[in-house]
Every structure is written in structure tokens, then in C-alpha cells.
C-alpha positions as CSV (number, residue, x, y, z in Angstrom):
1,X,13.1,6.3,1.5
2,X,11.1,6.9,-1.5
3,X,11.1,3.3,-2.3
4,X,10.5,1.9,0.9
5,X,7.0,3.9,0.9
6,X,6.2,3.0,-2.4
7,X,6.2,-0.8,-1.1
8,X,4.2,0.2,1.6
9,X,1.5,1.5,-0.6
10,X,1.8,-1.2,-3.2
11,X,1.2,-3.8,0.2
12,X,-1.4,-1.9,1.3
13,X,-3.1,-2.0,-2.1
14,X,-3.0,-6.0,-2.2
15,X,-4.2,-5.8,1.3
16,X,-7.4,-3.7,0.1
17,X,-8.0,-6.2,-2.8
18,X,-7.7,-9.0,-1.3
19,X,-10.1,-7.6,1.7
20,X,-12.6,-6.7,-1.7
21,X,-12.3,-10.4,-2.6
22,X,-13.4,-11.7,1.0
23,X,-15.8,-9.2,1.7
24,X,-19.0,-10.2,3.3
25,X,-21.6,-9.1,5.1
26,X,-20.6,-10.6,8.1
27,X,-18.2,-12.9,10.0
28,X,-18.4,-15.6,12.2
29,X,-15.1,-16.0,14.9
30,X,-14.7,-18.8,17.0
31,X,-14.6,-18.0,20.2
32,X,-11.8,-19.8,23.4
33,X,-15.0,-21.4,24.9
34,X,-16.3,-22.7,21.6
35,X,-19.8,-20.3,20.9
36,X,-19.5,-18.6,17.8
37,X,-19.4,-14.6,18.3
38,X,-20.7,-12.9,15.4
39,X,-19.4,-9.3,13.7
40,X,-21.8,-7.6,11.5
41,X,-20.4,-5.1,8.9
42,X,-20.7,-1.5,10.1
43,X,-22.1,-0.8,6.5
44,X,-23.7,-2.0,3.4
45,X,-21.0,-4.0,1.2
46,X,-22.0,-2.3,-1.5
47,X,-21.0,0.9,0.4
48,X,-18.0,-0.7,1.8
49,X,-16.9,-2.3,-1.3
50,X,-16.8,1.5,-3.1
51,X,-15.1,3.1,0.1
52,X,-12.4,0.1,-0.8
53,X,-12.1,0.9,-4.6
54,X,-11.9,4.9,-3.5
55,X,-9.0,4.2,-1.0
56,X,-7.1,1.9,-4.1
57,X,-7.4,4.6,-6.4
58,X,-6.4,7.3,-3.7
59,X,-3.3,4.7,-3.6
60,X,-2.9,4.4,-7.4
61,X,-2.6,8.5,-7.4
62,X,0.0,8.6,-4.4
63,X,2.1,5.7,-6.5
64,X,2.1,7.4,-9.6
65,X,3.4,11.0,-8.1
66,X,6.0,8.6,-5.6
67,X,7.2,6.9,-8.6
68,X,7.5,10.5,-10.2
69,X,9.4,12.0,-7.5
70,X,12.0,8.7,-7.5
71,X,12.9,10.0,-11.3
72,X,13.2,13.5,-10.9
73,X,15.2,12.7,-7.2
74,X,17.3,10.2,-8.8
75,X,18.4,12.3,-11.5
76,X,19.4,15.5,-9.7
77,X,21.5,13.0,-7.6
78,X,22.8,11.5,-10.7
79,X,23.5,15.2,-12.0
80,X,25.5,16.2,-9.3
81,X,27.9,13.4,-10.0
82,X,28.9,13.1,-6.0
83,X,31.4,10.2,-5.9
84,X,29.6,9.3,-2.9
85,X,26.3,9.4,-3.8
86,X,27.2,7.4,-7.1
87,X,28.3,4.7,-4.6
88,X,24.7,4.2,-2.8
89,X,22.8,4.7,-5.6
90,X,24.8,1.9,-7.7
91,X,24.4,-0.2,-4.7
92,X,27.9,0.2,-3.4
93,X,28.0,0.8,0.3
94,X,31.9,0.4,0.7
């Protein structure tokens, strides 16, 4: 579960810096009958580039207590020495 969110967030992040990279003011979108429709941004990029760099770093923070919780999860599991649990976490489903 744990690790399943934590590629999420990691996506998400390359998703946000890559949007950084082809930010502009606006875009241009062809439109079915050919004329061009145009879509402004709703802000200055300036101010949309920082809302963008706030959100990664609110990602960063969320990674870095997920990746925290994974090691403190994984070795109560490991403590408890559950044959069963041994077998999923080693990757053995049988």
C-alpha cells in the first residue's frame, strides 16, 4: 500500500516538472474544424511556476514521511516473525 502511493507521488512529481518545463503563457489547440482556439493561463507564470515548485516540495515532504513509515512498518512486520507475513514480504505468495 505504502509503496504503491509512494509511486503515485513520485509520478505526480515528474508530472509537475515536466509541466514547469513546458510552461507558457499560453496555448494554442487545434481545433476539429481547423481555427486555432486559444487558452490563456489563469495566472502569471511567474505565479504559476512557484504554486508548481510549492506543490513538489509539499510532495518531497509527503515522500520523505511515506518512505519513513515503509521502515518503521516493515520492521514491526519483520519483528513479529509471522511465517506468513515473512512470505509476502520476501515476495513469496505461495
Amino acid at each position: 500500500m505504502f509503496r504503491k502511493a509512494i509511486a503515485i507521488a513520485k509520478d505526480a512529481k515528474t508530472q509537475i516538472q515536466q509541466g514547469i518545463k513546458d510552461l507558457r503563457p499560453y496555448y494554442e489547440v487545434v481545433q476539429e474544424n481547423g481555427t486555432m482556439q486559444r487558452w490563456d493561463l489563469p495566472k502569471p507564470m511567474d505565479e504559476m511556476r512557484k504554486e508548481m515548485e510549492d506543490e513538489i516540495a509539499n510532495i518531497d515532504n509527503g515522500l520523505k514521511e511515506l518512505e519513513e513509515d515503509v521502515v518503521i512498518y516493515e520492521a514491526k512486520l519483520k519483528e513479529a516473525n509471522n511465517p506468513h507475513l515473512n512470505k509476502l514480504m520476501n515476495g513469496n505468495s505461495k
